[in-house]
Backbone as CSV, one residue per row, in Angstrom:
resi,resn,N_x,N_y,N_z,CA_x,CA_y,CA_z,C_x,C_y,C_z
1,UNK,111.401,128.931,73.251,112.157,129.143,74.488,111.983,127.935,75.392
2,UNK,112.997,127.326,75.980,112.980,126.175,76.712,111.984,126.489,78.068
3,UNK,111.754,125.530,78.702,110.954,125.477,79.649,111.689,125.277,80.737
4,UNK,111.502,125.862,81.795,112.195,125.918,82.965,111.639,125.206,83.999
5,UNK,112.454,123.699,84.380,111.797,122.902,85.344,112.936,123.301,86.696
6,UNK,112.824,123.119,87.331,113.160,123.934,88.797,113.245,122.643,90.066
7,UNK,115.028,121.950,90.031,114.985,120.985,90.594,115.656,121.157,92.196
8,UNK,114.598,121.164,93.218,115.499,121.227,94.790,116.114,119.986,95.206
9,UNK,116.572,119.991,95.872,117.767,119.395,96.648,118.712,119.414,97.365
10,UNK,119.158,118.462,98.244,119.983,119.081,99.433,121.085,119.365,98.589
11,UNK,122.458,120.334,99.540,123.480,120.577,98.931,124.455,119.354,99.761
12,UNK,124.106,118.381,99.285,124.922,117.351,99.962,125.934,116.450,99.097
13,UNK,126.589,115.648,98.899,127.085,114.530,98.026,126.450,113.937,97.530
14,UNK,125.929,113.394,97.912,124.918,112.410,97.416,124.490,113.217,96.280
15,UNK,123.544,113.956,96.680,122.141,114.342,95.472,123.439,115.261,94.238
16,UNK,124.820,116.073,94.743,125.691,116.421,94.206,125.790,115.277,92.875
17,UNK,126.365,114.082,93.094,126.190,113.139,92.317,125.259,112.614,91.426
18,UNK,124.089,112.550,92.049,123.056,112.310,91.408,122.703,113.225,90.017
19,UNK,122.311,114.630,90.433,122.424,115.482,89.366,123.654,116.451,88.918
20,UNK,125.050,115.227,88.940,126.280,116.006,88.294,125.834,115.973,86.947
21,UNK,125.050,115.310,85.962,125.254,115.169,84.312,123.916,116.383,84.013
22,UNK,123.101,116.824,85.113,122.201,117.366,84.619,122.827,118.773,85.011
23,UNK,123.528,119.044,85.817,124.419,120.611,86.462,125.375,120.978,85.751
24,UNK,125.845,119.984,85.233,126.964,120.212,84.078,126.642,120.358,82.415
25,UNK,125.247,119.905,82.230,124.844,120.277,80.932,125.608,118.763,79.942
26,UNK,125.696,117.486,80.894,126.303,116.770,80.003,125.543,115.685,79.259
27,UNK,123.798,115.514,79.154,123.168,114.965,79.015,122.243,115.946,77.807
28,UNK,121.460,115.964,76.805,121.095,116.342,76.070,119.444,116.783,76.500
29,UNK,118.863,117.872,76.905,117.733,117.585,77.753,116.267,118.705,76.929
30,UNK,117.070,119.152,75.167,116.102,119.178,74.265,115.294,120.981,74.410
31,UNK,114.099,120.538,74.672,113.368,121.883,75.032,113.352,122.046,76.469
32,UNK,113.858,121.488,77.156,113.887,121.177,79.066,115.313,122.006,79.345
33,UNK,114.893,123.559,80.346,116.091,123.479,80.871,115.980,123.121,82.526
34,UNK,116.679,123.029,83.237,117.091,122.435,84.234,118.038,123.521,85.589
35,UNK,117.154,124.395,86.360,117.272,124.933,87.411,117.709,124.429,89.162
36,UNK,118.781,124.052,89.018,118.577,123.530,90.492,118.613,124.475,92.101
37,UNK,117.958,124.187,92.534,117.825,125.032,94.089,118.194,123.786,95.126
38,UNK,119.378,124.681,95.994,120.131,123.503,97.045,119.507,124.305,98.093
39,UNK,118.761,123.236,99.339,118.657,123.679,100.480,118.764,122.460,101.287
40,UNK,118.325,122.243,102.514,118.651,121.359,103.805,117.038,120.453,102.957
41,UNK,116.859,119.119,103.903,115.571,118.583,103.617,114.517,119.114,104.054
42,UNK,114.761,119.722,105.459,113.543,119.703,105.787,113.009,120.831,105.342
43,UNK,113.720,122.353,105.083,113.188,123.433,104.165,112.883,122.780,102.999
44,UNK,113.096,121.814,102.005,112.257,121.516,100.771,110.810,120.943,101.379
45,UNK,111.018,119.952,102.845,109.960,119.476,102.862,108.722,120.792,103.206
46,UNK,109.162,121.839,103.894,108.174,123.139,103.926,107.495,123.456,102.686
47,UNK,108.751,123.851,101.737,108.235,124.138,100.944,107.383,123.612,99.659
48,UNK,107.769,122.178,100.076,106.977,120.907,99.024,105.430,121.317,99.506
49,UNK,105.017,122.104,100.683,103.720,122.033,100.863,103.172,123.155,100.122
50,UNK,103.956,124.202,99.699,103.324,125.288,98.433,103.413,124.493,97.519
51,UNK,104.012,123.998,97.449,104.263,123.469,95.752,104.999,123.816,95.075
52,UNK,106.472,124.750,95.651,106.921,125.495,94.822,107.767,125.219,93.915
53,UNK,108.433,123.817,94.133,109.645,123.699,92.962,108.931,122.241,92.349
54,UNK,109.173,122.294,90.583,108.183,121.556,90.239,108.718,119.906,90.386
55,UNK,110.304,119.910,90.846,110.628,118.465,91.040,111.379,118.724,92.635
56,UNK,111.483,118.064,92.997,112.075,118.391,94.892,112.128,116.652,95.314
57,UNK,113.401,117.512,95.985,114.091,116.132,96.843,112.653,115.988,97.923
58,UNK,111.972,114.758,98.414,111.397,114.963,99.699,111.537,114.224,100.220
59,UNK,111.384,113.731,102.085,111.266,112.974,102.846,110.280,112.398,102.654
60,UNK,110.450,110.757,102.526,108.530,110.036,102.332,108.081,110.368,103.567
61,UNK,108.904,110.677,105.150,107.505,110.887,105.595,106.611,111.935,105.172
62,UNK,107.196,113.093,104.630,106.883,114.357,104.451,105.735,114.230,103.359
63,UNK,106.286,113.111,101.878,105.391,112.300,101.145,103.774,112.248,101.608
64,UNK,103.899,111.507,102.541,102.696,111.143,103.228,101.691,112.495,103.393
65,UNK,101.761,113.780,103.605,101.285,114.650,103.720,101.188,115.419,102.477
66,UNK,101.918,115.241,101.505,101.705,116.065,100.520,101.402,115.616,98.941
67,UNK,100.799,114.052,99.363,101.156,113.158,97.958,99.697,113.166,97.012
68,UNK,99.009,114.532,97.565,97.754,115.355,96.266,98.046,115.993,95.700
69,UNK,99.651,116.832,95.879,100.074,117.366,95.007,101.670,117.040,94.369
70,UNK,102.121,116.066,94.773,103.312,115.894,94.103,103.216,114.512,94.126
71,UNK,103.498,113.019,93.190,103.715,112.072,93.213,105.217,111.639,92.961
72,UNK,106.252,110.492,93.710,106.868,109.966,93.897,107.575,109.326,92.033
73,UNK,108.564,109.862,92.179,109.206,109.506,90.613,110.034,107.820,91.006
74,UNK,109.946,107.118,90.174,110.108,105.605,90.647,111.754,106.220,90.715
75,UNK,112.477,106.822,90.540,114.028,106.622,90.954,114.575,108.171,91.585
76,UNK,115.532,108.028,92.218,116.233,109.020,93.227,115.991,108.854,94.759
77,UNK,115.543,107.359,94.919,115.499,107.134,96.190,116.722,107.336,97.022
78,UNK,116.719,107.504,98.336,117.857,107.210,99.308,117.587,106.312,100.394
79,UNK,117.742,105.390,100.091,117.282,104.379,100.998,118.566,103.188,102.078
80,UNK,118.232,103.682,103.291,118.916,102.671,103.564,119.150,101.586,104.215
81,UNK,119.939,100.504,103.793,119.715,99.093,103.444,120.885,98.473,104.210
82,UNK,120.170,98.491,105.736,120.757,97.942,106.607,121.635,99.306,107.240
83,UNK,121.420,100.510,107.127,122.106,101.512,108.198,121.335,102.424,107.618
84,UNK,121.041,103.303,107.865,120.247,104.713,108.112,120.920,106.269,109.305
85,UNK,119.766,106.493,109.529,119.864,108.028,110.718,120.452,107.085,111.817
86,UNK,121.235,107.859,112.457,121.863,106.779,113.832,121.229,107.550,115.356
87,UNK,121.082,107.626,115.992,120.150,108.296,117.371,121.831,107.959,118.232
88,UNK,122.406,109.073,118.065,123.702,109.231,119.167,123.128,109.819,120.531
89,UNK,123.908,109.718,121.463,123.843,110.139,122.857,126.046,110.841,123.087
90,UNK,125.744,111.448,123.835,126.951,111.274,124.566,127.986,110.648,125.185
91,UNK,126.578,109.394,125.969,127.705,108.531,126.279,126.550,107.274,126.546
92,UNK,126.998,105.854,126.600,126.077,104.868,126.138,124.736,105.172,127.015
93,UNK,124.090,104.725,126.549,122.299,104.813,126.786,121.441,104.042,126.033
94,UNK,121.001,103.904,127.031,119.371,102.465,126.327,118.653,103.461,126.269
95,UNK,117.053,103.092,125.650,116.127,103.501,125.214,115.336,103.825,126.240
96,UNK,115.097,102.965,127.185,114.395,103.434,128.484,114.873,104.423,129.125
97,UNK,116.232,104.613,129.133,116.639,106.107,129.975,116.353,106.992,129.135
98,UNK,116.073,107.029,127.803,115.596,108.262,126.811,113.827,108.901,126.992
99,UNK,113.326,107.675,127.042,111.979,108.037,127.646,111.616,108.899,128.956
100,UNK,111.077,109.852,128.579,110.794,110.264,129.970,112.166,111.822,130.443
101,UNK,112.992,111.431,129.647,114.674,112.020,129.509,113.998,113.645,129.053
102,UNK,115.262,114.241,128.799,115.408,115.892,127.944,115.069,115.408,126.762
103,UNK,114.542,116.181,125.940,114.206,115.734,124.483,115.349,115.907,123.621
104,UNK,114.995,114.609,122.862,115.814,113.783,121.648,115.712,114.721,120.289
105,UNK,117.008,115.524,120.009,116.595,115.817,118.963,116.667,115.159,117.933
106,UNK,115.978,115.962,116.671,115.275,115.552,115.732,115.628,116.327,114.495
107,UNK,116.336,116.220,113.543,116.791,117.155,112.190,115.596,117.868,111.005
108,UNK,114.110,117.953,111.763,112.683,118.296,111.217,111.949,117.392,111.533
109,UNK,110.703,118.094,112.000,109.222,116.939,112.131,109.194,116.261,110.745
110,UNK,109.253,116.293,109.584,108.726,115.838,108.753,109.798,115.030,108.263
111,UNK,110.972,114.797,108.783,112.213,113.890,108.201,111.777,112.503,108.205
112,UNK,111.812,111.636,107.718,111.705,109.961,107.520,112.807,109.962,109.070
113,UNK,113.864,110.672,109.418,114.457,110.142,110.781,113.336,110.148,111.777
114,UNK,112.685,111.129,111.963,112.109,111.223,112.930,110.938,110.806,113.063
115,UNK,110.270,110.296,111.590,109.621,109.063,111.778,109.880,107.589,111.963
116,UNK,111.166,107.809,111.767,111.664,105.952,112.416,111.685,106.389,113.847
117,UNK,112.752,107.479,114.040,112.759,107.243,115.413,111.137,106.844,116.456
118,UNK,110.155,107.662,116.104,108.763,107.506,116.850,108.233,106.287,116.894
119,UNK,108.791,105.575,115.402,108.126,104.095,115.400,108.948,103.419,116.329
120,UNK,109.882,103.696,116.446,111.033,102.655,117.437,110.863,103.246,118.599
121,UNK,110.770,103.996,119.493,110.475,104.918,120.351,109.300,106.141,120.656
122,UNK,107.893,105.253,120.350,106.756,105.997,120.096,106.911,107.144,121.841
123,UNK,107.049,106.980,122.763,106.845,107.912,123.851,107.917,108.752,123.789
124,UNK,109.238,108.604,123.320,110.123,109.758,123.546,109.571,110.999,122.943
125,UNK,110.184,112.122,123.844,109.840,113.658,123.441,111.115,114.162,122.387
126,UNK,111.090,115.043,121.466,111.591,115.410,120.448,111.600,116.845,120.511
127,UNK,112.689,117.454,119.970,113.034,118.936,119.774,113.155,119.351,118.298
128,UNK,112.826,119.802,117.764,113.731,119.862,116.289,114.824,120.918,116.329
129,UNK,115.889,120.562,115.249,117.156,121.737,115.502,117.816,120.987,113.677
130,UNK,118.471,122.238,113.791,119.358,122.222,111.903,119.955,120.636,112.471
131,UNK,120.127,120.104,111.534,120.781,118.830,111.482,122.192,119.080,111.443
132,UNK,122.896,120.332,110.989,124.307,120.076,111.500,124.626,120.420,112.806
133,UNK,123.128,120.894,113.347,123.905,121.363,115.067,123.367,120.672,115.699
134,UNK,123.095,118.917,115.735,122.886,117.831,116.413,123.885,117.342,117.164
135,UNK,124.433,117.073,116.653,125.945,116.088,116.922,126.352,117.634,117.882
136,UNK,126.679,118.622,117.581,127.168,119.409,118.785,126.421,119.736,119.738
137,UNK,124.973,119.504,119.428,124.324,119.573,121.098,124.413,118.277,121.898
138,UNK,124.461,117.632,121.762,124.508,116.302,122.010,126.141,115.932,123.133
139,UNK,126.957,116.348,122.162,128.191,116.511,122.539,128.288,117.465,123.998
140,UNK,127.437,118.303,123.763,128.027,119.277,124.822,126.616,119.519,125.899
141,UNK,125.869,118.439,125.558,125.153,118.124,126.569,123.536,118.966,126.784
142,UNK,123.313,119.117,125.531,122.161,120.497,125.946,120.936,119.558,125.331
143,UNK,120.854,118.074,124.231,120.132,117.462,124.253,120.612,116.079,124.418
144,UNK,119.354,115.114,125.284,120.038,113.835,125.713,120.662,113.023,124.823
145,UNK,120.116,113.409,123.574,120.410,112.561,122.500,119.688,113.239,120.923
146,UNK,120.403,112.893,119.865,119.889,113.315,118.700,119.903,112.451,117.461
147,UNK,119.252,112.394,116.689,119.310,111.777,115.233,120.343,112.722,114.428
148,UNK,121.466,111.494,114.010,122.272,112.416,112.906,122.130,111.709,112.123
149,UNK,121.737,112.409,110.788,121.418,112.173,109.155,123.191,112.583,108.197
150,UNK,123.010,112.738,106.929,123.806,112.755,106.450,125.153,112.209,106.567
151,UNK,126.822,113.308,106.080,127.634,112.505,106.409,128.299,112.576,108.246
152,UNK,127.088,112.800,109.013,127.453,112.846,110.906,127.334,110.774,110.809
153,UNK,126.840,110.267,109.862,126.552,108.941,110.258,128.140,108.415,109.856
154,UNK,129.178,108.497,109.249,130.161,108.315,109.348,131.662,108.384,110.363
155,UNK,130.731,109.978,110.545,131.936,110.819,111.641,131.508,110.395,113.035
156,UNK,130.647,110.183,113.549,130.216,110.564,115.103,130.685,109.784,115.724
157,UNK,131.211,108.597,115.543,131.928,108.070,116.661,133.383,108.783,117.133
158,UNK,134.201,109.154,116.242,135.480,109.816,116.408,135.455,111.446,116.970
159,UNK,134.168,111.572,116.815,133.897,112.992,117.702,133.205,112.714,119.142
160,UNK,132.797,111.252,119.587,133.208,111.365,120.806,131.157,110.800,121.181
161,UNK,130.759,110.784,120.376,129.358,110.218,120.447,129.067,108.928,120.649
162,UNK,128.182,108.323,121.045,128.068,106.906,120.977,126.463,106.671,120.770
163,UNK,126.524,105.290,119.768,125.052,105.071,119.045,124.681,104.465,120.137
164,UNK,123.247,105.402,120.328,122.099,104.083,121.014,120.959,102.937,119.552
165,UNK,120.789,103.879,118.508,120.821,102.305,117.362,120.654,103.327,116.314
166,UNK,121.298,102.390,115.219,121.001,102.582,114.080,120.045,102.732,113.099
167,UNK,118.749,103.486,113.043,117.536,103.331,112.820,117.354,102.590,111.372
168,UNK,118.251,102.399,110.708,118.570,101.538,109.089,118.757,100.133,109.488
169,UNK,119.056,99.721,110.727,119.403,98.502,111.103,118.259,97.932,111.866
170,UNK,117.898,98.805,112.668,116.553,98.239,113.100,115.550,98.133,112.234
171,UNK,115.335,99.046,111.269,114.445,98.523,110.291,114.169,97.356,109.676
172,UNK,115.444,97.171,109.328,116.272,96.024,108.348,115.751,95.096,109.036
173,UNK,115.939,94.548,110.302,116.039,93.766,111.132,113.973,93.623,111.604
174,UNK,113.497,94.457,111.462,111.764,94.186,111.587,111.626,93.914,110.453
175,UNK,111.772,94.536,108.993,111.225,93.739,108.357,112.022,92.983,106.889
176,UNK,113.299,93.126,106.830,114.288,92.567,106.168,114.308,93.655,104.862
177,UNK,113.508,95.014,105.044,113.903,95.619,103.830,114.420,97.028,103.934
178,UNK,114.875,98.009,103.243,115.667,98.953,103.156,114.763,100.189,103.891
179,UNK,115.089,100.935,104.785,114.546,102.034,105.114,114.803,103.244,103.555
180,UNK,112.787,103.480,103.624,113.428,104.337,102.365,113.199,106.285,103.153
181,UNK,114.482,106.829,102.771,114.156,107.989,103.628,114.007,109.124,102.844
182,UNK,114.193,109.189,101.792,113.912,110.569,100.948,113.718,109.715,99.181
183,UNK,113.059,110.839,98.600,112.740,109.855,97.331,112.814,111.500,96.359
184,UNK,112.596,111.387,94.921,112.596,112.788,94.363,110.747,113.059,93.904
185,UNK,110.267,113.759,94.362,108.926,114.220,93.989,108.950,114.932,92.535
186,UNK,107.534,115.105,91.976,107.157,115.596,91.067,106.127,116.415,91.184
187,UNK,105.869,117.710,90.629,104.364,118.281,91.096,103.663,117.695,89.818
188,UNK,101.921,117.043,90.086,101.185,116.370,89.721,100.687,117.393,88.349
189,UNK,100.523,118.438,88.758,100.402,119.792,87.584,101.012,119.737,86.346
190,UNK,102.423,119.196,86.160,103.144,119.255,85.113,102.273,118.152,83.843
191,UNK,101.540,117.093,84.636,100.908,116.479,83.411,101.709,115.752,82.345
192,UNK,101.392,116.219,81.201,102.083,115.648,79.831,103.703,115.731,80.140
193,UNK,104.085,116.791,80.696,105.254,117.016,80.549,106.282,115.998,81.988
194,UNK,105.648,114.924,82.703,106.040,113.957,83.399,106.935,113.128,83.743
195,UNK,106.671,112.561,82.138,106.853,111.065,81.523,108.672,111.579,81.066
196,UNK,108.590,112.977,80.147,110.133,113.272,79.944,111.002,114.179,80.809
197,UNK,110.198,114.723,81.729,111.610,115.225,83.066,111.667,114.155,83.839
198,UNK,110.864,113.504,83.636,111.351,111.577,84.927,112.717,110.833,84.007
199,UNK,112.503,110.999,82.706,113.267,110.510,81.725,115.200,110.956,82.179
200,UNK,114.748,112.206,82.030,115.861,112.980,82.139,116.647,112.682,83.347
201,UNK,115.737,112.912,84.319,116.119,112.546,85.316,116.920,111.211,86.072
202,UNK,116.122,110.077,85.394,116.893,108.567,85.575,117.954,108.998,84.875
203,UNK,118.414,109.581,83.711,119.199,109.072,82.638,120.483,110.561,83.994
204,UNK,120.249,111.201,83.892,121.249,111.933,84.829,121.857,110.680,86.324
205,UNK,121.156,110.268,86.763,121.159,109.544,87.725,122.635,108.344,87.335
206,UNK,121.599,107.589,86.046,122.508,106.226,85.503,123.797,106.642,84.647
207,UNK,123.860,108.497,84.300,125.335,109.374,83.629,126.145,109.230,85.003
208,UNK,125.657,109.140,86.044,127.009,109.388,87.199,127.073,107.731,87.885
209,UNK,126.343,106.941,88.091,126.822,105.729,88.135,127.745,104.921,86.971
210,UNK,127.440,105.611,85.878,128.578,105.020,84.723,129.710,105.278,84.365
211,UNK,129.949,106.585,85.226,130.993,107.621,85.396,130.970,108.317,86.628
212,UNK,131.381,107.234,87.459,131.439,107.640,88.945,132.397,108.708,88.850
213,UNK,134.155,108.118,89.025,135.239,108.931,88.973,134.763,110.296,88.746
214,UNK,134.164,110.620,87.609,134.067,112.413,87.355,132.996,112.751,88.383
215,UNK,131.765,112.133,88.674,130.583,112.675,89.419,131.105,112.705,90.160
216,UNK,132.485,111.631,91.095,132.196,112.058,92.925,133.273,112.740,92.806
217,UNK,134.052,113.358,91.649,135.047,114.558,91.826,133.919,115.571,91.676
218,UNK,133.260,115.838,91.101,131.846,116.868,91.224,131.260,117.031,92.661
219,UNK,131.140,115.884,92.977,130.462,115.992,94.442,131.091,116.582,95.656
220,UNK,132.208,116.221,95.635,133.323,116.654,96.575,133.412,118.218,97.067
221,UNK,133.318,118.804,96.550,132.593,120.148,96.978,131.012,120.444,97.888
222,UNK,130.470,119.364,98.221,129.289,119.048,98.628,129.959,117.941,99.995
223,UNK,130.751,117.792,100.288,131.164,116.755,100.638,131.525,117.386,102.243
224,UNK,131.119,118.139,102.812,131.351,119.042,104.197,132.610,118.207,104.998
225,UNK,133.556,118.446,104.252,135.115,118.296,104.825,135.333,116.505,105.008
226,UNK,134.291,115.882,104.643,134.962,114.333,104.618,136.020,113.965,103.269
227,UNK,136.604,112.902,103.635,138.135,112.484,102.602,137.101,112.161,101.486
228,UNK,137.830,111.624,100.335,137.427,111.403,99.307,136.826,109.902,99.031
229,UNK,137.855,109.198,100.226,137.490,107.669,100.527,135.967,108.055,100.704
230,UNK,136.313,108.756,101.935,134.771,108.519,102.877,133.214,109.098,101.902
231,UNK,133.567,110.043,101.013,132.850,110.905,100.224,132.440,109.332,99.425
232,UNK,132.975,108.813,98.677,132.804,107.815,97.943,131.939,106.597,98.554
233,UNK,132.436,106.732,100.027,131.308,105.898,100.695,129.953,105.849,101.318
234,UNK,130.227,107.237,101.325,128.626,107.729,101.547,128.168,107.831,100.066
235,UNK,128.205,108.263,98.851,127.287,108.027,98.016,127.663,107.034,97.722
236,UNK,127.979,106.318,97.518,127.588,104.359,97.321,126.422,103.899,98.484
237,UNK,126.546,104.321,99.607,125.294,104.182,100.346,123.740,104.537,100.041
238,UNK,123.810,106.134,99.343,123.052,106.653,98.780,122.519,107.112,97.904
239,UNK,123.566,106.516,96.910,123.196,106.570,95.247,123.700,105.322,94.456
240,UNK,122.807,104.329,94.087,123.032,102.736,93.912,121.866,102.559,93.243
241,UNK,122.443,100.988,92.726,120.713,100.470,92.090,119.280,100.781,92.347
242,UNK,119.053,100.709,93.801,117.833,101.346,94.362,117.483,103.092,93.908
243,UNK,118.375,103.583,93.533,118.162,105.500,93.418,118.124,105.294,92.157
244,UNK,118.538,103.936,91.096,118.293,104.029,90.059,116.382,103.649,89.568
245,UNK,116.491,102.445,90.120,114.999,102.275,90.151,114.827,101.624,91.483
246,UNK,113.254,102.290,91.911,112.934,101.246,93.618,112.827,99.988,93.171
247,UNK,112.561,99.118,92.395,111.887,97.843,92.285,111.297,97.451,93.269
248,UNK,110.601,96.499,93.085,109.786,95.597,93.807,110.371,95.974,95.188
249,UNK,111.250,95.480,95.256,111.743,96.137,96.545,111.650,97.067,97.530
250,UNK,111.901,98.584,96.800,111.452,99.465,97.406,110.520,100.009,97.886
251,UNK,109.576,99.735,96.474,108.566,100.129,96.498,107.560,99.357,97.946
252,UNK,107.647,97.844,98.174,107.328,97.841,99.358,107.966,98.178,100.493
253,UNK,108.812,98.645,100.474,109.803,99.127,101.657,108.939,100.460,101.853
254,UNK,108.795,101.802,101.060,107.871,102.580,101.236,106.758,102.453,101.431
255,UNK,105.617,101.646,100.921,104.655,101.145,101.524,104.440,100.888,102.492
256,UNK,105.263,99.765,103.426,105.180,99.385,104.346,105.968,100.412,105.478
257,UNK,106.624,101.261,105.263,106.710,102.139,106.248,105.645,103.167,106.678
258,UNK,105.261,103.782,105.297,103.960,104.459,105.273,102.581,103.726,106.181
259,UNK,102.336,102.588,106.001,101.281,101.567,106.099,101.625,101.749,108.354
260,UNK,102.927,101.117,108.538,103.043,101.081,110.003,102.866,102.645,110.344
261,UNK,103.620,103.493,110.148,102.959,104.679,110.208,101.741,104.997,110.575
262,UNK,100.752,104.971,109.499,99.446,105.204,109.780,98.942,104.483,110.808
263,UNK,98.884,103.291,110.746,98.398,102.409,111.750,99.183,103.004,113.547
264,UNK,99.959,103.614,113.392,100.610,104.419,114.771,99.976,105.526,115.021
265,UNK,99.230,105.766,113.757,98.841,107.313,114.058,99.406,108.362,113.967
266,UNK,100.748,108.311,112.936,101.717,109.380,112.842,101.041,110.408,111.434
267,UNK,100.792,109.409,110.623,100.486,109.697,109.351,99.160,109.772,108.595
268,UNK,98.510,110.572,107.815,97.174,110.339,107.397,97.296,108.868,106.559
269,UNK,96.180,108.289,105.852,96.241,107.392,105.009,96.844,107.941,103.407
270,UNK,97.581,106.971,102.955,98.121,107.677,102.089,97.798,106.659,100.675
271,UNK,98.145,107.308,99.533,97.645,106.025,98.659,98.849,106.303,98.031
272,UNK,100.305,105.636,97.848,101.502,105.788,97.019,101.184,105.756,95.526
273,UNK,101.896,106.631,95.434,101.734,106.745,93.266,103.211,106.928,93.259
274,UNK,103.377,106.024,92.283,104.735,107.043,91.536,104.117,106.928,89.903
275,UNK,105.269,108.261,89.365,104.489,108.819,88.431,106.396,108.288,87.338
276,UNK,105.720,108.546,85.703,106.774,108.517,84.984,107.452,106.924,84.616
């Protein structure tokens, strides 16, 4: 009887794409079957702290807290490389009027947004709220400002928002490398059995970059009412060479976010593994 590995993830485009060849059964995956559970990030990042699903989308900041029991699989990063979470307001605003301001929301304590935002804005106060009801508090005035993740980083200007910064750009711009904001975990327990759901996993990843056309018609149902253009442009943002493997690259890009982190005092010390 096959073995049941149990993969979370947001119900978004992106990760839609990512595991279209493994949801569709179009990859050959042996004695491995393949369970997926869709939720928001920051409920996986809760639940990454039981341990409950044995592969899960997580936030590296979230990483940082839970990386004794799940290690970092070198591919399914989302990293981004030169734009990221955007920190909208209502209407233009610097950073100094945010300080001190109504609190900034935040799409979960444990999101990689809301650890850029702290590094870029260590004194602002923070609220947390669902990440799709950012952009409408914001709008209608009930927080000064919020981090929008997903596809709100496309839409929010035409709904009437305006960026105070791009937290992917400021990154970029301190240290010339990719903000990495969610990566796919592994629970450390599985052992022997590692090396071939990481397998599976890249090879699902590099089935929908080789066959985009069918994956982002797969995804599109995940795609919360953006065009097909725009659908296509958000996972090219978030599913690319880097989600295939971090290389050198990434891998210090996570490091070194983790590393400033700690040194802020946001984060315990962490020792990065990736596994597979």
């Amino acid at each position: 009887m096959p073995r049941t590995i149990r993969v979370a993830h947001s119900p978004d485009s992106d990760d839609a794409f990512m595991f279209y060849a493994l949801a569709e059964r179009l990859i050959d995956t042996g004695d491995l079957a393949f369970e997926h559970v869709l939720k928001d990030i920051e409920s996986l990042n809760r639940d990454a702290r039981e341990g409950r699903y044995e592969v899960t989308a997580i936030s590296i900041h979230a990483y940082a807290h839970l990386a004794d029991r799940y290690a970092l699989l070198p591919h399914g990063a989302s990293m981004g490389d030169g734009y990221g979470p955007v920190l909208v307001a209502h209407r233009p605003t610097t950073k100094e009027q945010l300080v001190g301001s109504h609190a900034v929301a935040i799409p979960g304590e444990w999101t990689t947004a809301a650890l850029a935002l702290r590094l870029w804005a260590p004194e602002v106060e923070t609220t947390v709220m669902a990440f799709d009801e950012i952009l409408p508090a914001v709008l209608e005035g009930r927080v000064a400002a919020g981090v929008i993740i997903h596809e709100g980083q496309l839409t929010y200007e035409e709904e009437g928002a305006h960026a105070v910064v791009d937290l992917g750009v400021w990154w970029k711009g301190e240290t010339d490398l990719p903000l990495p904001l969610g990566g796919n975990a592994i629970r450390r327990d599985l052992g022997g059995l590692i090396p071939e759901v990481s397998r599976l996993l890249r090879a699902s990843i590099a089935y929908s970059l080789e066959h985009r056309e069918a994956a982002l018609a797969h995804s599109m149902k995940y795609a919360r009412g953006l065009t097909e253009e725009r659908a296509d442009r958000f996972v090219g943002m978030y599913v690319n060479e880097l989600t295939l493997d971090y290389g050198d690259r990434g891998e210090r890009a996570v490091r070194l976010l983790l590393s400033r982190a700690r040194e802020a005092g946001l984060i315990p010390e962490v020792d990065v593994a990736f596994a597979g």
